[in-house]
C-alpha positions as CSV (number, residue, x, y, z in Angstrom):
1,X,18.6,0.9,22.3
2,X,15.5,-0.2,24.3
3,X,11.9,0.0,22.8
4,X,10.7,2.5,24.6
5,X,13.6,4.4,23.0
6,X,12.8,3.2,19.6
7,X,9.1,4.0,20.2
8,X,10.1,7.5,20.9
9,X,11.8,8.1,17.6
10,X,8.6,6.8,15.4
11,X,5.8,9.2,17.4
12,X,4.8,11.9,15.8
13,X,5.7,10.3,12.6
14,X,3.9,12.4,10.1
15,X,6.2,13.2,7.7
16,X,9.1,11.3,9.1
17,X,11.9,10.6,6.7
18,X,14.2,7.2,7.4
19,X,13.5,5.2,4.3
20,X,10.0,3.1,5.8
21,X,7.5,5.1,5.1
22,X,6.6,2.8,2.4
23,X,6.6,0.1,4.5
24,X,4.3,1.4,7.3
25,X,2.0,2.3,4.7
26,X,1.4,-0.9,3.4
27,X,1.5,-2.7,5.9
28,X,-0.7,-0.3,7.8
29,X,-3.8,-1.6,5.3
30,X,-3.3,-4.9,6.0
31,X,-3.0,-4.8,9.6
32,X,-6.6,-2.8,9.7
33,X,-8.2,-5.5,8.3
34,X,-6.6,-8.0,10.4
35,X,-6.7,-6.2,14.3
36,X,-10.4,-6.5,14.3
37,X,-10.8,-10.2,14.1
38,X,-7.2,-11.1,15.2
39,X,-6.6,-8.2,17.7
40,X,-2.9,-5.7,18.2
41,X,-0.5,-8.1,18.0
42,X,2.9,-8.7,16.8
43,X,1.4,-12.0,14.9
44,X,-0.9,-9.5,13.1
45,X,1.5,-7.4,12.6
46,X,4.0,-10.1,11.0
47,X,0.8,-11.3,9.1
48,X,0.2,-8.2,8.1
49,X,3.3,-7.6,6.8
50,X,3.9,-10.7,4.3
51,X,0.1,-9.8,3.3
52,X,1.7,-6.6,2.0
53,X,4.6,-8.2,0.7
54,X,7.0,-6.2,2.7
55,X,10.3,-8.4,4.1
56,X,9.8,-8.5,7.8
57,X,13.3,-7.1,8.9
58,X,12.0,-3.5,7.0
59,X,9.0,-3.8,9.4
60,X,11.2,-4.5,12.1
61,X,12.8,-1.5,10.8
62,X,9.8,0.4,10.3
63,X,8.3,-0.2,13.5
64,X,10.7,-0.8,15.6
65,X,8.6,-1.5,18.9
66,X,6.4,-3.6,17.2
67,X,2.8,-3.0,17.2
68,X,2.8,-0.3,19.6
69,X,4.7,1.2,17.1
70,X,1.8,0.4,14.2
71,X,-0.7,1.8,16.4
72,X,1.0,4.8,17.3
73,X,1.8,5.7,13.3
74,X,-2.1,5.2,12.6
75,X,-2.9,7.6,15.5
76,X,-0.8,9.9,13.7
77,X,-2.2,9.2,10.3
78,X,-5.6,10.4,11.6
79,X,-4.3,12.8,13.7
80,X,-3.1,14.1,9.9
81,X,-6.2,13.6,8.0
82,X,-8.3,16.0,10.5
């Protein structure tokens, strides 16, 4: 499956059940304190990750077109806290 595929099945993922919701939201944290200094990228992400402790194949898994995909999931965190 291509990533723009894969991106397509994590947006809107308020609510989305697959088994890496715990993942994205701790990673998700991490990476917010990392993008500001370190910018969107899939090294922050990775660093992210291991920050949180979380195994990087369930980030793969998680967010599975990378930081796009991390971006998109806190635009629809926000989206849900309005």
């Amino acid at each position: 499956m291509a990533n723009a595929e894969k991106s397509e099945e994590i947006q809107g993922g308020r609510g989305r059940i697959d088994g890496f919701e715990a993942a994205r939201a701790a990673v998700l944290p991490e990476l917010l304190a990392i993008a500001p200094f370190d910018g969107w990228t899939g090294g922050s992400l990775e660093r992210a990750a291991s920050d949180a402790g979380v195994d990087s194949s369930a980030v793969k898994a998680a967010f599975p077109g990378g930081i796009a995909d991390a971006f998109r999931y806190w635009s629809d965190q926000l989206d849900g806290e309005m």
